[in-house]
N, C-alpha and C positions, 0 to 999 in steps of 0.2 A: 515532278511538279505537284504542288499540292492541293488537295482537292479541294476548292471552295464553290461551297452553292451556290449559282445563280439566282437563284429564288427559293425562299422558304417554301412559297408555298409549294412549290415544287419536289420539295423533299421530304423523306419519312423513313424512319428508322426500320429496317428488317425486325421482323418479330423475331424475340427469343423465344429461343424450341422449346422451352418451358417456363413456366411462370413462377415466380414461390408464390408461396400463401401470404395471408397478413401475418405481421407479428401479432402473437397470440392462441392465430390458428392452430398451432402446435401443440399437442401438451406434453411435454415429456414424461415418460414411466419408469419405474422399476430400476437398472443400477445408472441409466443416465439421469432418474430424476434423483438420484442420490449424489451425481457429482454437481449438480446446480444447485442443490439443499449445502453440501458442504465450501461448495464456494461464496455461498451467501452468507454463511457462518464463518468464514474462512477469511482469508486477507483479504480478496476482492471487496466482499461483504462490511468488512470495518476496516478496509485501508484510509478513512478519512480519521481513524483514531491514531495512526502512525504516521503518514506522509504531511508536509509540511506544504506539500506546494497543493495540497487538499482545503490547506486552513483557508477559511472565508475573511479573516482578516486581511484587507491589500490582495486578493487576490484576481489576475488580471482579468477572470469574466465576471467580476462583478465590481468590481472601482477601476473607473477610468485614470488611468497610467499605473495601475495594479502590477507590481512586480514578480508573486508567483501564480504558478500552472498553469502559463500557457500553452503549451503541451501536455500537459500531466493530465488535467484535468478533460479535455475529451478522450483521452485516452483511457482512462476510466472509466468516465460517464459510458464509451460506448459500450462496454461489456457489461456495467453495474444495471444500465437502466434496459438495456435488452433483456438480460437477466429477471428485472423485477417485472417485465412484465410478464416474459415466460411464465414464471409463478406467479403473478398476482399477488405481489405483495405489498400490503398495504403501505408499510413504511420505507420498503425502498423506493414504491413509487409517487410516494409522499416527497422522498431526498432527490431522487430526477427531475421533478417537475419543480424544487426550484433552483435546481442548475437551468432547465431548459425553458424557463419562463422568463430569467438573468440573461439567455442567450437571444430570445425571442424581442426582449427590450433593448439590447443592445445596439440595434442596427442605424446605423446613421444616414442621413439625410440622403447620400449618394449611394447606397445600398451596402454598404461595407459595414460587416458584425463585429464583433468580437474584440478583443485584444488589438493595439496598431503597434503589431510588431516590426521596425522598421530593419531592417536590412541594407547596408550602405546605401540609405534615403529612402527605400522601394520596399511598400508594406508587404510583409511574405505571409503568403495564405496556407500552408500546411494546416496549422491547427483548423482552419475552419473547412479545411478537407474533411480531417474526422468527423467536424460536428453537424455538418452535414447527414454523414450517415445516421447518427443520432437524431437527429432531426425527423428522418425517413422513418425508423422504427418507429417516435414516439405517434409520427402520422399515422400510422397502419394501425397503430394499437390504440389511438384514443381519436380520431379525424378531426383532432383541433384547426381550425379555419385558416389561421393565423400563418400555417406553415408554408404552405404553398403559392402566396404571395411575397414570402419572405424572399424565400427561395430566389422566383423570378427575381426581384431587385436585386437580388446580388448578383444572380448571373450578369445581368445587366452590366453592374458595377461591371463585371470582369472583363466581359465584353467591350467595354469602355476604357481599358486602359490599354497601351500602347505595348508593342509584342517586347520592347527592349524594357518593359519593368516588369515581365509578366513571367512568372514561374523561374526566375535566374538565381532562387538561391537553390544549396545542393540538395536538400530535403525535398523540397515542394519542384524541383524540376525532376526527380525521380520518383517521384508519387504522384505525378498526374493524373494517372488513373483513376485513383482516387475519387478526384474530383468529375472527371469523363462519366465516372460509373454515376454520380448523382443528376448528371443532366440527364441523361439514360434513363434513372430510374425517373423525376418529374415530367420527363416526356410522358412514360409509358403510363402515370396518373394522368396527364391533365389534356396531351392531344397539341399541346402549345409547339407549333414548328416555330416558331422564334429565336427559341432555346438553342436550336441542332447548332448554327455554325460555330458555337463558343466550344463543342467538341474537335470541331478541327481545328482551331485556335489554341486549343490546349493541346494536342497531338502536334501541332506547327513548333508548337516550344516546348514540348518536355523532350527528357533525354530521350535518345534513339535505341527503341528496343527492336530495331527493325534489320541489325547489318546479322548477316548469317554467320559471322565467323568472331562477334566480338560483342563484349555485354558495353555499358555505358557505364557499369561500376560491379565491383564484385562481393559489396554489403549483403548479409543474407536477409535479413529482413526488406531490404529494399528490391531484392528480387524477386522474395515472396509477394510483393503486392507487383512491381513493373512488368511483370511477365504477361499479364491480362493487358495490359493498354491496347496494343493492337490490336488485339481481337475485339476490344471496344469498338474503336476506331471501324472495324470491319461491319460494326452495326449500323453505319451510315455509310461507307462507301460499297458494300457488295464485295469488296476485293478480298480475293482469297486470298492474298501475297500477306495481306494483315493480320488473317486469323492462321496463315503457315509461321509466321514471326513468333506469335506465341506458344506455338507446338516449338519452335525451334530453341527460344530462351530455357522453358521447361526441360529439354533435353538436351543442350547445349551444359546446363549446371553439370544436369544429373552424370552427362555422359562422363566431365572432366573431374567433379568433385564430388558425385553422389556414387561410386559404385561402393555402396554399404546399403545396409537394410534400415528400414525405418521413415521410407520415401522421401527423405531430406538429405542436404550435403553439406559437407564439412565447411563452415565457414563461421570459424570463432572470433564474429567483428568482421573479418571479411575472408575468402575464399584466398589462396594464395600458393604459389606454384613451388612444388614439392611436397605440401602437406595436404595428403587425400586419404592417410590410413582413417581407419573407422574409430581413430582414439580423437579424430577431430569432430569439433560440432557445431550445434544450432544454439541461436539467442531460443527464449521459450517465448518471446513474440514472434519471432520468426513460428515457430510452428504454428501460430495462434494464426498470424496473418496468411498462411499459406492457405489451413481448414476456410479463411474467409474466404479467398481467392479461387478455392477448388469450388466452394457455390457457384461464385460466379460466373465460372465456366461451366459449369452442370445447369447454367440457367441459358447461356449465349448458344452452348453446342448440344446438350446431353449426352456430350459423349464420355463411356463409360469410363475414361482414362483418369477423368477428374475424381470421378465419384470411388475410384478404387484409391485415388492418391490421400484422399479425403480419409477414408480407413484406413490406410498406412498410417500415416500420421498420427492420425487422434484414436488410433489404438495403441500404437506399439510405440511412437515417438511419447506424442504430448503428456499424457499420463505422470511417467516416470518424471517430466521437470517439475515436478511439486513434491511436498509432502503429501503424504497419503492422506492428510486430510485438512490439505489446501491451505494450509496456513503459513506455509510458507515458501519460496522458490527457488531457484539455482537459476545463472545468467543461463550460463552453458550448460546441455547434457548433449551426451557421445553416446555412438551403439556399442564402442567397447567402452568403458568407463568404469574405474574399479576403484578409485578414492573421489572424494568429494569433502574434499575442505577450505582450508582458507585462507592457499597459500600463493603466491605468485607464479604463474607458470608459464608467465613469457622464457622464451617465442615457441612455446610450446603451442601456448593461445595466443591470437593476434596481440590481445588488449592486456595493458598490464591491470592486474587489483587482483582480489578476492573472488574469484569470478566460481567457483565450483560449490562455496557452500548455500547450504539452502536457508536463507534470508530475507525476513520479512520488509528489513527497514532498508532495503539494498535494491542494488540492480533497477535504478531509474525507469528506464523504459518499458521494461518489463515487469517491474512492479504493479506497476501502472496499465500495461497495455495485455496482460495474459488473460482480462477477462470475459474476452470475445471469443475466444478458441471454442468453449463447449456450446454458447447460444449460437453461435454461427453454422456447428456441424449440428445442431438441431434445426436449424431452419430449414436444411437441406433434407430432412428426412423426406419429406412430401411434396411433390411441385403439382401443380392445376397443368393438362394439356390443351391445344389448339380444339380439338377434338371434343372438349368439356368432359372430359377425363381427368384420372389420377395416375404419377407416375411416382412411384417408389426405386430411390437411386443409392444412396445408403441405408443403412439398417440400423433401429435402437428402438427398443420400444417407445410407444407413444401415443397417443391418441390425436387426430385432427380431423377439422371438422372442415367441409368445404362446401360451392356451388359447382354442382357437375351440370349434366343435359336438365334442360328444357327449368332452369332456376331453380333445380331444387338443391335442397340441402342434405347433407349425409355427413354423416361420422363413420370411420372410420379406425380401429384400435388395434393397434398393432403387438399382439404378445410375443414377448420372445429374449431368451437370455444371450443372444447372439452379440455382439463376435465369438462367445465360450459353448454355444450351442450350434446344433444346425438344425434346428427348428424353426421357421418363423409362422403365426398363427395372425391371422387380419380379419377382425368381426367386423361387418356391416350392423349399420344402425341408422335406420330409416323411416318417415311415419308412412312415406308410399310407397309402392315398388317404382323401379325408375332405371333404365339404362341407358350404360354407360362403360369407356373402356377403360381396364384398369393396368397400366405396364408394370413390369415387376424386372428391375436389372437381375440378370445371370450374372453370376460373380465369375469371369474368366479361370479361377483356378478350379472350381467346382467342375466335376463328371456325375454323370447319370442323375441328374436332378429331378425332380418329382416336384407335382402342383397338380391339388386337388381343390374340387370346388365340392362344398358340403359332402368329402367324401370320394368323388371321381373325378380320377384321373384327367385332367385336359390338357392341352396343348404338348409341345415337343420343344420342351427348354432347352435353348444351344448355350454355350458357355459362352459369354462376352459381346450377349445378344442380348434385348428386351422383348419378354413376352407379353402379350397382350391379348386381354383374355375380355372379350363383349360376353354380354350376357345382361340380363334385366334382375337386375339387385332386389331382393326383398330384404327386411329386418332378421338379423339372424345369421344370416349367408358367411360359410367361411372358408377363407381361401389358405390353404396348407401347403408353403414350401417348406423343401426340405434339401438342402443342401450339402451333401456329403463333403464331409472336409477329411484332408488323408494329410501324410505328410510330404514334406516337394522339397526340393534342395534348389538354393540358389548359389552358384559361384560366382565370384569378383575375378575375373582374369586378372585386372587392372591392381588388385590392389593382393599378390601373392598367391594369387587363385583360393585366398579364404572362403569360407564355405558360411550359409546361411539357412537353418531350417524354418521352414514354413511351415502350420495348421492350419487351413485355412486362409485367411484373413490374418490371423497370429504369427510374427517371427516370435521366435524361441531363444531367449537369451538362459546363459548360463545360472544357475539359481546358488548366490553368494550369499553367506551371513553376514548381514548387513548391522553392524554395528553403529548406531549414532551416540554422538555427545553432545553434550547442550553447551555451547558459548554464548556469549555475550550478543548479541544482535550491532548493539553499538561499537562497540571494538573490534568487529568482524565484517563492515558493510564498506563497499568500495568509496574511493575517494568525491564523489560529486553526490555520494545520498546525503539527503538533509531530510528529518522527521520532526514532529513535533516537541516544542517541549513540555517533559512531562508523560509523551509518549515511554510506554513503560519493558523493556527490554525481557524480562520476567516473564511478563503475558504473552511476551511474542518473540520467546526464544530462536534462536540460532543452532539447526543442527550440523555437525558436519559427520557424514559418515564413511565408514572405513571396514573395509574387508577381514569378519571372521575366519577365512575357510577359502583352503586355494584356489585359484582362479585362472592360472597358466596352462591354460589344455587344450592341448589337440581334440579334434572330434573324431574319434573312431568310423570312419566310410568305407567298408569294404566296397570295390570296385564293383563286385556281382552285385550284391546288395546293401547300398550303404544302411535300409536301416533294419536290417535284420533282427540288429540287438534291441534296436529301440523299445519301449513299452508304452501306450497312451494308457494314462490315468483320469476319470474322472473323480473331482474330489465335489463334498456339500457344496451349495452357495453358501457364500459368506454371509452369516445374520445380519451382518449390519449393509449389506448389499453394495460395498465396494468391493468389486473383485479385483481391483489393481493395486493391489498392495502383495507383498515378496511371500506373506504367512498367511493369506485369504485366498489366492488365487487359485481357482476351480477345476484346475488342468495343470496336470504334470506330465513328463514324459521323461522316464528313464533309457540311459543313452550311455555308452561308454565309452573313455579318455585315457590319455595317457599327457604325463606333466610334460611342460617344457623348463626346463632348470633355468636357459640362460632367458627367457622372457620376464620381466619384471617390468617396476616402475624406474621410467630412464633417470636422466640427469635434470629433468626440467620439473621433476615431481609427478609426470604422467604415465597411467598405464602406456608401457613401449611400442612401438609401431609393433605391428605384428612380424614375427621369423618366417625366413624362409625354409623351405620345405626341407633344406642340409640343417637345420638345426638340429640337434639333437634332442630324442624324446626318452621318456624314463621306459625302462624294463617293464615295469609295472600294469597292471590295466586297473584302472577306477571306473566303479560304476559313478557316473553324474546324473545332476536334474535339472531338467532344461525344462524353464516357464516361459509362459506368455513375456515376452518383452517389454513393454508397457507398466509392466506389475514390480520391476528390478530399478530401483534407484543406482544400484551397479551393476553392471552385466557386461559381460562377453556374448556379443550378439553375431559378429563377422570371426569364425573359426580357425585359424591355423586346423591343417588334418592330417588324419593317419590312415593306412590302409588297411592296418591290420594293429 
């Protein structure tokens, strides 16, 4: 039966176990403020110079019965304008504010914004899911008055309509959440119980992420955001059976389609039974909404599961789906993955097109929606506690500024080159002294951890614990972990018993000469992109790359000690401070292989599932180099092995 309130007043949402900060709060440093500086530069930054459904001519959030970017367009705005405010940029927040000033006027009489997208008769509200969240940022970051009434009228609106026209197309009944998560966040500004029942209203009709044995669709994108609805849901009712739903979807994927490295699963368009080698992949919105999602739960639980998935991803996954300097993207990328062109490789991939090379004027959704993935894992650097503390749950350098005990204010600056380090360094900056408790996650892989305050020793850091370190802050004060990262093997029973090295934080993919050629953008972009015209192919070349240097290796594991032979290298930081690229990256590690002859690329044009252990391997032994994953637009990340 479903839960409905008796009375508002009656009802109040469970606090989340942590807070984030405002947009803004944040500032990113060092090689995270180098991939928000090159995404700004990069396709996100001027994708309104190539996308068509960007043009402000006829476009549907700004002329009523407007034919493009109903989707496009908040799908963008919410990376672009999170983005600009992170940095503070004059002219991107010059271009947000008048998309969200068009979206602000928009609103009609009965509380309903945007676009009237109709859906056989019955207006479908996905897109105004998105802009919602957009909406939430631009609140945090400038407290325009305007929002927060908005808001309420729409919920209203929704409210108001009857449950047989309400979320039934297959986008917006799978994204719910979406929308659950913005009455949540309006509650938690303004105190309004009014709002609560339209959450179990929206729970009453989106699909069911709640049956243990079976998803409601097997899209990867659409699981990276519907996995969190429950445990929404669990923010109003107390029920644990809600917030077990969503541990259960999360591991339910991983258990049937993710045993590969890079904390995502195979689902190129959609997950599908027989294809689980680690030659299958992720949309790069999919990783983008996952980083969002893993906030989400690091704000509902703080549990450290999200915040480690959070680093998988947006170290060793996200990285690699772009150009190294974001200009342009690939639909799909795989942890094994050894060409990327621009060929058709159904049913290799779900979808038929062009889907491997990296292009600008391509890949609609993710053209469009990849540029949330980096502001989203920044917002999670920092959360505010119950407590009026600070809790730190992933790591990147940064600086933020908050209110802790008793109204004051502190900053906060976090140094550190980490995931490529295990250093992390956090200066206090304060005009009083002032206490207050400061948590610091233990990375479950890490042993014998160390954390000093100005120098000594305190506390007793367990791995896959949060320390929490009181004390009375002055200006100056600095807290030193230190993180020992060694190396750790992970095996796939499931998928040939391949093998996976870990650093840390870091899997280790094979390190390939990676070869690109420049094609055509417009002769290489899948069947439904449409760009401007005029837009210029030239500027915004098409690469497709292709393997120098062989790639077909077993990984030498002797049984006593697989990594005997191994060698950890530190190499310079990269001058220009992206270390995720194949010729920058800060960390090597020599390892030895032996070829597999009959492993190639199959019949569908893709690197081959991986052999099993009877295949045969060469005489020979090669020394290999295995880098950070993350840094390999092609790599062999999940290992066919050898014992000797």
């Amino acid at each position: 039966m479903p839960y409905i309130p008796s009375s508002t007043d009656s009802v109040a949402l469970r606090p989340l176990a942590l807070d984030k900060l405002p947009v803004g709060a944040i500032k990113p440093e060092g090689w995270l403020l180098r991939q928000l500086e090159l995404q700004r530069d990069g396709l996100n930054g001027h994708l309104s110079e190539i996308s068509a459904w960007l043009d402000k001519n006829n476009n549907a959030w700004l002329v009523k019965g407007g034919d493009r970017g109903w989707e496009e367009v908040p799908y963008w705005l919410r990376g672009y304008s999170h983005l600009a405010f992170l940095l503070n940029d004059p002219d991107m927040i010059k271009e947000s504010q008048f998309w969200i000033d068009a979206v602000l006027a928009s609103q009609q009489e009965d509380g309903y914004f945007g676009p009237d997208n109709m859906r056989n008769g019955k207006r479908e509200v996905w897109a105004q899911m998105i802009m919602l969240w957009i909406l939430q940022n631009y609140y945090e970051f400038t407290a325009d008055e305007r929002v927060l009434p908005f808001m309420k009228r729409y919920f209203e609106w929704e409210m108001a309509q009857a449950d047989e026209n309400f979320l039934e197309d297959y986008w917006e009944n799978c994204r719910g959440g979406d929308n659950m998560w913005s009455v949540v966040w309006y509650y938690n500004q303004t105190g309004d119980k009014s709002v609560l029942p339209l959450i179990e209203k929206i729970h009453r009709n989106n699909a069911d992420c709640t049956n243990p044995s079976r998803l409601p669709n097997w899209h990867n994108v659409n699981i990276a955001q519907y996995f969190r609805e429950p445990a929404e849901m669990y923010l109003l009712t107390g029920d644990s059976v809600m917030l077990d739903a969503t541990y259960n979807v999360h591991e339910m994927i991983r258990r049937n389609f993710g045993q590969v490295p890079g904390g995502m699963f195979g689902a190129d368009e959609n997950a599908r039974i027989g294809y689980t080698d680690p030659r299958q992949g992720t949309e790069t919105c999919g990783f983008a909404e996952q980083i969002l999602s893993d906030g989400v739960m690091i704000g509902i639980t703080a549990d450290q599961l999200w915040a480690e998935n959070m680093e998988d991803v947006a170290f060793n996954s996200f990285p690699a789906a772009m150009m190294p300097d974001l200009t342009a993207l690939r639909y799909i990328t795989s942890p094994n993955q050894t060409i990327s062109d621009s060929e058709n490789h159904h049913p290799g991939i779900d979808n038929r097109g062009p889907f491997l090379n990296m292009n600008p004027f391509s890949s609609r959704c993710c053209q469009h929606n990849h540029g949330l993935g980096w502001p989203s894992f920044t917002q999670a650097l920092t959360f505010s506690t119950k407590d009026k503390g600070v809790a730190y749950t992933v790591y990147a350098p940064n600086t933020a500024t908050l209110t802790v005990a008793d109204g004051k204010v502190v900053t906060i600056t976090e140094e550190t080159q980490y995931p490529f380090e295990d250093v992390l360094r956090f200066k206090v900056s304060t005009k009083d002294k002032v206490s207050f408790p400061i948590y610091f996650r233990i990375p479950s892989w890490t042993k014998d951890a160390k954390v000093t305050v100005n120098g000594k020793k305190v506390g007793n850091p367990q791995p896959g614990e949060y320390l929490r370190i009181d004390g009375e802050w002055k200006d100056g004060d600095v807290v030193e972990l230190k993180f020992p990262m060694e190396l750790s093997l992970r095996r796939w029973e499931a998928n040939r018993n391949s093998a996976s090295v870990n650093y840390g934080p870091l899997t280790l993919s094979l390190r390939i000469n990676e070869r690109y050629e420049k094609v055509n953008s417009a002769e290489k972009a899948i069947g439904d992109s449409n760009w401007l015209e005029g837009a210029d192919p030239e500027k915004w070349p098409t690469y497709e790359i292709y393997a120098d240097s062989p790639w077909n290796y077993s990984l030498i594991l002797p049984e006593d000690n697989p990594f005997a032979a191994f060698k950890v290298t530190r190499k310079e930081w990269p001058a220009d401070n992206q270390p995720f690229t194949i010729d920058n990256v800060p960390l090597e590690i020599k390892a030895t292989g032996r070829l597999i002859p009959s492993w190639g690329i199959d019949e569908t044009g893709l690197t081959g599932v991986l052999p099993g252990e009877r295949a045969k391997r060469s005489a020979q032994v090669d020394e290999i180099t295995l880098v950070p994953m993350g840094a390999a637009r092609l790599r062999i990340s999940s290992f066919p092995t050898s014992s000797k």
